[in-house]
Steps between C-alpha positions, in 0.01 A plus 500: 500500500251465800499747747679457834222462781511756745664384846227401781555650786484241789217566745609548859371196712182495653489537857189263534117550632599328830693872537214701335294369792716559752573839373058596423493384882739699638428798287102484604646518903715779443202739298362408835796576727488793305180583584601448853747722483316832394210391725646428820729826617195682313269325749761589836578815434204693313192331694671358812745813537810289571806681629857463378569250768190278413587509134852298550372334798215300202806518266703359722259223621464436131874384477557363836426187381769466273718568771378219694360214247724561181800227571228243602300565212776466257585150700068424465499550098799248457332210697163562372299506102551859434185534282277380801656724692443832223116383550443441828666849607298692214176345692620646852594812337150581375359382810700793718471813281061444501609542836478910391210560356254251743693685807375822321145380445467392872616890623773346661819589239809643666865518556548191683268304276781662194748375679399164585420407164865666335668267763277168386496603149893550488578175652273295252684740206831404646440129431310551171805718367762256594308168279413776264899595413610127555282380287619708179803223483242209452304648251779592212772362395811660650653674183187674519475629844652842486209521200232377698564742839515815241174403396400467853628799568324653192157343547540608917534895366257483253243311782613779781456752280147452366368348893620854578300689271202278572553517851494901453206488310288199719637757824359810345157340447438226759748617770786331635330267709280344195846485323614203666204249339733563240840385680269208582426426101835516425598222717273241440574571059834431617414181703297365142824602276725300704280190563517446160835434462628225373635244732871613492594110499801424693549652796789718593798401727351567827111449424430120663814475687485375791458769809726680693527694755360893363819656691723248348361617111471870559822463659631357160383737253689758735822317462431438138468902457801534727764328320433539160683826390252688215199356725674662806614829322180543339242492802760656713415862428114408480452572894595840413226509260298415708530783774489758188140390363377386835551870601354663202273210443324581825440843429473599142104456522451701781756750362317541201143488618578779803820704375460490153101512512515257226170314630386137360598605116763642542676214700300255217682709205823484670501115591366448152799665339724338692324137416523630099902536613522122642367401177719665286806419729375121468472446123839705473738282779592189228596782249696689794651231602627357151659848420625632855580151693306392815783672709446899371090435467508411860712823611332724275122347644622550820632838472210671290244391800665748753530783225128482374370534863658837547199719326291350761688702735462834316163429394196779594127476452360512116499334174839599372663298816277209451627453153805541630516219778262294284813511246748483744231145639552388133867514485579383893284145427611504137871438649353279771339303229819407328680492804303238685457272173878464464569424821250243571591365167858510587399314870273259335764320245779506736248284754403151503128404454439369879667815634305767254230631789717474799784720295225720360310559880840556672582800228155584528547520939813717454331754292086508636586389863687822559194698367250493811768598693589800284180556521414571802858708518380744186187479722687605787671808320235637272297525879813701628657665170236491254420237168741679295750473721443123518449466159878684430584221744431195302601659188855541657519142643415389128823624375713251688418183319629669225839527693492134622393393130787665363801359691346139425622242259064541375589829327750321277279216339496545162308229393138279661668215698465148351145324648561291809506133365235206642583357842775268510697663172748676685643640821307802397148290571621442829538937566826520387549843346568536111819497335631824397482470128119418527397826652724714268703600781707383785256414804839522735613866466 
């Protein structure tokens, strides 16, 4: 009697090399940004002695244009080929950080040249960020979205994570300044990767059609995020998010590289760590998700950032702290990671296509356009209190998106909602919100 043949297993589908090249592209900018990030409060406070205040004053700058350009960049990125738009930004990008190193040649490097080119440097990011999320949809097909943004997330810790320990080691033996040839690099590999994607075909609702008034489409995507319940629950604790990390955001450098005496490797090993943690908490949000429901992954996420920033507070000079906040780094983006994937996957296949960047840039406005202003205010208190004081702060304001997550409908989704359909299917195309069986929950509580 023959033999039974084994069972196959079925290969999981492909997500496709026009996504391999937008993910190589976007990885390459971020071992960069990376870079950057080791680099540039190494540069302002070791060699041009920046205070507290200066140090959220350039991280504030860095963010400020969020505040002001994110809900016209979102309405940008829907009338315009979001591939052209990935390039042209990665160009200008590279463009402003040689800014750095040429000031530094010339003898002429200081604060104000710092924070001219964080304030350029975050409004080009600001636009490249908002084709480079709305793009995602256009790439895959939308059963495998939630896939595809782990793997971003994955491939984004794995890139910050090794630009960090490069950037540590380029910093150590060039200096900072030299670093940001670098940053530089890393741009234009990213402008090459996503040139070479394939023409995506069709274009999305919204890329061709014919102009409006900007107000008129930023003013849109607001309603859009307004009236449809999970999209409305979901972003509505992110301003409180962003207060939390714009305060310890702004001053966890400086912390470490003056308090903690932690110096260039020290802050490299921790932000390393912590990129390892995005990583892990990237690859592991589809798994999360399948056992836990999007609802409790989103609560837990939220809640474990808050919790993991409390060693910071406790922390003292030496090695034994360093592995401490390095793990405590680890675990803080690690929940970030999974957080952020789910709920941008969540967003993403509620939306309709011609309404992806606008609904994306106003959730990214509530959350980064509060940072420069928090900022400036853990600025303002570390100057008159002291960083740790500041820093207890922001931890503290990061437990109350937990609260505001926790009375919403979000907490209770059990299951992904079902992908928005083409334009013209269904009320939903035109922004309606979801019914409640499609989200696992009702949207109406």
């Amino acid at each position: 009697m023959p033999r039974p043949r084994a069972s196959v297993r079925k290969r999981a589908p492909e997500l496709g090399r026009a996504f391999r090249l937008y993910l190589g592209g976007e990885s390459a900018g971020l071992v960069g940004t990376s870079v950057h990030l080791v680099a540039l409060p190494t540069l302002a406070v070791l060699e041009l002695d920046a205070t507290a205040g200066q140090a959220a004053l350039l991280a504030s700058l860095a963010h400020l244009p969020t505040f002001l350009l994110a809900l016209p960049a979102g309405g940008i990125v829907d009338r315009y080929a979001k591939r052209a738009l990935l390039v042209w930004t990665d160009l200008a990008g590279a463009v402003v950080v040689t800014v750095v190193p040429v000031a530094a040649l010339a003898g002429v490097l200081s604060m104000p040249v710092l924070y001219a080119v964080s304030l350029v440097l975050g409004a080009v990011t600001v636009l490249h960020q908002a084709a480079a999320i709305a793009i995602v949809p256009q790439l895959v097909e939308p059963t495998l979205l939630h896939r595809a943004n782990a793997r971003v997330g994955a491939a984004f810790g794995a890139a910050d994570t090794a630009g960090t320990y490069l950037g540590t080691a380029v910093v150590a033996s060039v200096g900072a300044a030299k670093a940001f040839w670098l940053d530089a690099l890393s741009y234009l590999v990213s402008a090459c990767c996503t040139a070479r994607i394939p023409d995506p075909g069709q274009p999305t609702a919204g890329e061709g059609r014919p102009r409006r008034r900007l107000a008129g489409e930023i003013w849109e995507g607001l309603a859009y995020t307004a009236r449809t319940p999970l999209v409305r629950d979901l972003v509505s604790a992110l301003p409180l998010t962003g207060v939390g990390v714009g305060v310890t955001g702004a001053l966890f450098a400086y912390y470490l590289l003056t308090a903690l005496e932690a110096g260039p490797t020290g802050l490299g090993i921790v932000m390393g760590v912590s990129g390892a943690g995005a990583l892990a908490g990237a690859l592991a949000a589809p798994r999360v998700v399948a056992r836990f429901g999007p609802g409790h992954t989103l609560l837990a996420g939220f809640a474990t950032c808050p919790v993991a920033g409390l060693p910071l507070l406790f922390a003292r000079p030496g090695p034994v702290w360093l592995a401490v906040l390095a793990a405590a780094g680890g675990l803080q983006l690690a929940a970030a990671a999974v957080a952020g994937t789910t709920q941008r996957s969540v967003r993403q296949q509620i939306c309709p296509p011609g309404l992806q960047a606008r609904a994306q840039q106003t959730s990214t406005w509530l959350v980064s356009g509060s940072k420069p202003f928090a900022a400036l205010a853990g600025g303002a208190v570390a100057t008159a209190y002291g960083a740790r004081t500041a820093l207890a702060v922001g931890t503290l304001v990061l437990v109350l998106p937990v609260i505001v997550l926790w009375r919403s409908p979000v907490s209770r989704l059990t299951a992904m909602p079902v992908p928005a359909p083409p334009p013209g299917d269904s009320a939903l195309a035109r922004g309606a919100p979801p019914p409640a069986d499609a989200a696992g929950a009702d949207p109406h509580p």
